[in-house]
N, C-alpha and C positions, 0 to 999 in steps of 0.2 A: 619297398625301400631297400633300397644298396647296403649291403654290409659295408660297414667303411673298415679302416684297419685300426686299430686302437691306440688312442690319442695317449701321449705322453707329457706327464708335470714335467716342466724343467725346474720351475719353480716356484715357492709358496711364501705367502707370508700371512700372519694375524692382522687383521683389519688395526689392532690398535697398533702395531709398529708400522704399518704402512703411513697410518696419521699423524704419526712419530716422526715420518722422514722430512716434512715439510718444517720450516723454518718456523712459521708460523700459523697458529691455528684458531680459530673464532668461528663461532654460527650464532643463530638466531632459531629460537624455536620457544612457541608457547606452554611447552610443559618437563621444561629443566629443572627446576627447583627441584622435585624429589630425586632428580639421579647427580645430584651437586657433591654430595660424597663419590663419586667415580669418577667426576670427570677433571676431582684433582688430584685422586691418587693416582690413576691411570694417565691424564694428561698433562697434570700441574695448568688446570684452567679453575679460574675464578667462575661462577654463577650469578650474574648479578639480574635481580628481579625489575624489568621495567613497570612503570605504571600505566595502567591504560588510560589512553588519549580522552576518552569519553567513560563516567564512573557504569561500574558493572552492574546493571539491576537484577540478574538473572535470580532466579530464586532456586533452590540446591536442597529439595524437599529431602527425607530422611527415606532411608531403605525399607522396604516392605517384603519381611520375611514370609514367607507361607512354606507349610510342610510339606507341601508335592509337590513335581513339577505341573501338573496337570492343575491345581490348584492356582498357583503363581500364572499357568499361560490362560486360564479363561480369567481374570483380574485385570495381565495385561489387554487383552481381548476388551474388557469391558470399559479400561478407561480410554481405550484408543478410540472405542465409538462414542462414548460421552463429549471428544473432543471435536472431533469428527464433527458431531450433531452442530456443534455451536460455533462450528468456522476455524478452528485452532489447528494450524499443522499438524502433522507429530511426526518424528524420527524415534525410529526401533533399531537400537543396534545392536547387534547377534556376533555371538564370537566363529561362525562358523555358516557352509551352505545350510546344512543338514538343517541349523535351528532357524535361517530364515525360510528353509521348508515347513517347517513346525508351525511358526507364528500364521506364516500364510494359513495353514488348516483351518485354524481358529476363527481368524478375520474370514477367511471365505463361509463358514457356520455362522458369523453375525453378517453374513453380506454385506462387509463394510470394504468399499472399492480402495485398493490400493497399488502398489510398485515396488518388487522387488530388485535387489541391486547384489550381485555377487562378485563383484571387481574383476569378471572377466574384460567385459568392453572399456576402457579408463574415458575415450571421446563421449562415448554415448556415455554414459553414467557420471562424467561432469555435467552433461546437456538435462538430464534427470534432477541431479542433486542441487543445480541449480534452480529448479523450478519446483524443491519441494518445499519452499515457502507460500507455495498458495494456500488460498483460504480450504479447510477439511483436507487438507492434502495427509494421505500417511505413506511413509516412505520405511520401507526396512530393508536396512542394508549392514553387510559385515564390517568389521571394521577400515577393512580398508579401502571400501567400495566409496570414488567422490572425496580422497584425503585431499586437502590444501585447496578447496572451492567452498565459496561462502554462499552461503545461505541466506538468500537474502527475502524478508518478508515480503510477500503478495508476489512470489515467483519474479524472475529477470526484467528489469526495465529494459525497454524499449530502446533502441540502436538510434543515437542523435545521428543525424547526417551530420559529415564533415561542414561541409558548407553554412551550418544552422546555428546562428551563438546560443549560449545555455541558457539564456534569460527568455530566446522567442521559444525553446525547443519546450521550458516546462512549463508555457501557455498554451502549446498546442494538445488537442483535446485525446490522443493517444498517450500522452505522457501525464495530463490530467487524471483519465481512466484508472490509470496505472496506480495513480496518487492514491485513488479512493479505494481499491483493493490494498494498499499496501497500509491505509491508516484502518483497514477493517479486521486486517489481521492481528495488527497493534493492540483493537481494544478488544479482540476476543485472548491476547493472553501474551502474543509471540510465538513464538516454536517450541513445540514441547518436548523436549526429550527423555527417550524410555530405557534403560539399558538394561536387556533380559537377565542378565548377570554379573557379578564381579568377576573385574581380569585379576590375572597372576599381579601383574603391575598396575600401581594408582594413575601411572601416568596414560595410562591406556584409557583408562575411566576417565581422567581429565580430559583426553582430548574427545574426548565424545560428548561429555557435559559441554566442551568449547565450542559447540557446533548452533550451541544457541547463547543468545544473548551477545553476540558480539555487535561492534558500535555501537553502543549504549540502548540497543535494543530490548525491551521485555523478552524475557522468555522464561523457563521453568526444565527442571530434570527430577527424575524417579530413577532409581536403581529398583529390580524388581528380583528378591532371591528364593529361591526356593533349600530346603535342609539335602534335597537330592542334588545339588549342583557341585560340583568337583571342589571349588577352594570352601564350600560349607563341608562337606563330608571329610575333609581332609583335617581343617582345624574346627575343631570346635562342636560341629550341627550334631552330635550326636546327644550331648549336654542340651541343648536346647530343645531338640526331639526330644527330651524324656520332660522338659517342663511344659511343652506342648502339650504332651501326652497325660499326662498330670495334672493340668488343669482342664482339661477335655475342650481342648480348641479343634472345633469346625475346621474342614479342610480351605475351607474360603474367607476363613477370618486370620489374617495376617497378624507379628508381632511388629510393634514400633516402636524402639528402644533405641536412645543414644549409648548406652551403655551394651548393646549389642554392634550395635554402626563402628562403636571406637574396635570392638573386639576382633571386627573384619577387617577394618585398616589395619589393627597389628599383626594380623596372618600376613596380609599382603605385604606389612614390611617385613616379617619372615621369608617370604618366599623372593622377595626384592633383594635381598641382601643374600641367601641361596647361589643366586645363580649372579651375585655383583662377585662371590667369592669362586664361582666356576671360571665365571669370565678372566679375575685374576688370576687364578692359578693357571690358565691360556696362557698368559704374558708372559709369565715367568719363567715357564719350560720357553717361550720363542722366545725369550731373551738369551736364552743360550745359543740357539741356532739362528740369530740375529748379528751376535759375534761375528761367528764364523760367516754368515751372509757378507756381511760389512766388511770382510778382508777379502775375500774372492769378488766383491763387486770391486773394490778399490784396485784390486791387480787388475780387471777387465777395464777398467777405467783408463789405468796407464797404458796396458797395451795401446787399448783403440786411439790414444792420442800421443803416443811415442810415433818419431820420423824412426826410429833404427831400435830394431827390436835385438840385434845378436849380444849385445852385451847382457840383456834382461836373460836372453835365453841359456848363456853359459854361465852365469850365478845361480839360476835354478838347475842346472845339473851341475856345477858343483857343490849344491848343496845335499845331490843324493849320493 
């Protein structure tokens, strides 16, 4: 490769004054609700909660602590093949390559056939993530392997011809087929989702429990933590390592407490509000050098759109 010669800012701005510059601002996204505090300190925007079109059945099972990681990954191991056996999807999602190297180890020790997803290829891994609603399908991917492609049970229907109306296409017997895997995955459960650990952010966790149950489909989620995982070891696992240890819990028998579950969501609004107050304190230094942005674009502005620049150019020197 060419040395090239090195590239020069001319100039920079903070993502939130850039969103700033527009008149108007709105999106749409399924997991705003918990950063609703930011997005009206920072952008003076409302949050308002839609309801879903069709009611959510999805079931949102309680976390399952265990003391090691090794403890926690043969668990997850074991309930991917329980699922596996009786036809039910399952999605594993890993904060990182490294851990969906890890899980793979496991599932390859139970020979249980699967697909990994590391968000290098986006084409090929929507073509994947869309077909990991087949029947025993297990799918492990990181989080952002497959973002905004729905998952749809009994893997992709079938491409209607243009020319075909919808009423002849789903009496024909490839769209039938189709029907009978998609209502066989329905009664083995829906799609099951696994998440090897809690994120820094709930909303991260949200959007992965969202990956099942959407259109009023069954489905089901597990969080799976272990005391050795980074937001455990940070708040908290060291206090519950010693009631672990105290009550002489087996490395494979897990704790199951709502009163533990609450104590993790409140880490994670600790560390949520962290870096909501990093993110601020960004703004605020480039709201100084946003000033000054906003008067040299304003001169750049009149120049480029002045017929006769000499009267501009001898009031700036006589003002030096």
């Amino acid at each position: 490769m060419t040395i090239q010669q090195e590239s020069k800012t001319m100039a920079t701005i903070s993502f939130q004054n850039y969103f700033r510059l527009y008149e108007n601002l709105s999106g749409m996204t399924g997991t705003a609700a918990t950063e609703a505090e930011e997005f009206k300190k920072i952008y003076k925007l409302e949050v308002v909660v839609v309801p879903t079109h069709k009611l959510m059945i999805r079931k949102d099972n309680s976390d399952l602590i265990y003391k090691t990681l090794d403890g926690k990954y043969k668990a997850i191991a074991e309930e991917i093949g329980e699922r596996h056996k009786k036809g039910q999807p399952v999605l594993v999602g890993t904060t990182s390559i490294e851990k969906n190297e890890i899980i793979r180890e496991y599932l390859k020790k139970k020979k249980i056939p699967h697909q990994i997803l590391n968000a290098k290829n986006h084409e090929e891994e929507a073509m994947v993530i869309a077909g990991a609603g087949k029947p025993g399908g297990v799918t492990v991917a990181t989080n952002m392997a497959g973002r905004g492609v729905d998952i749809v049970l009994g893997g992709a229907p079938p491409d209607r011809p243009p020319e075909l109306p919808v009423l002849k296409f789903q009496k024909s017997s490839e769209y039938k087929k189709w029907r009978e895997i998609h209502d066989e995955v329905i009664k083995a459960g829906g799609l099951h989702v696994i998440g090897t650990e809690r994120h820094e952010s709930r909303r991260i966790d949200n959007q992965l429990r969202g990956r099942s149950g959407r259109q009023g489909d069954p489905g089901s989620s597990r969080f799976y933590l272990s005391l050795e995982d980074d937001l455990m070891r940070i708040f908290g696992g060291e206090q519950i390592g010693s009631i672990m240890t105290k009550l002489k819990f087996p490395e494979d028998q897990p704790i199951e407490n709502k009163l533990v579950n609450r104590a993790i969501e409140q880490a994670q609004v600790k560390v949520e509000g962290f870096h909501f107050d990093t993110r601020k304190r960004v703004v605020e230094y480039d709201d100084v050098a946003n000033q000054q942005r906003g008067i040299i674009y304003g001169l750049r502005a009149k120049v480029l759109s002045s017929d006769e620049l000499k009267e501009e150019i001898l009031e700036k020197l006589g003002h030096q």
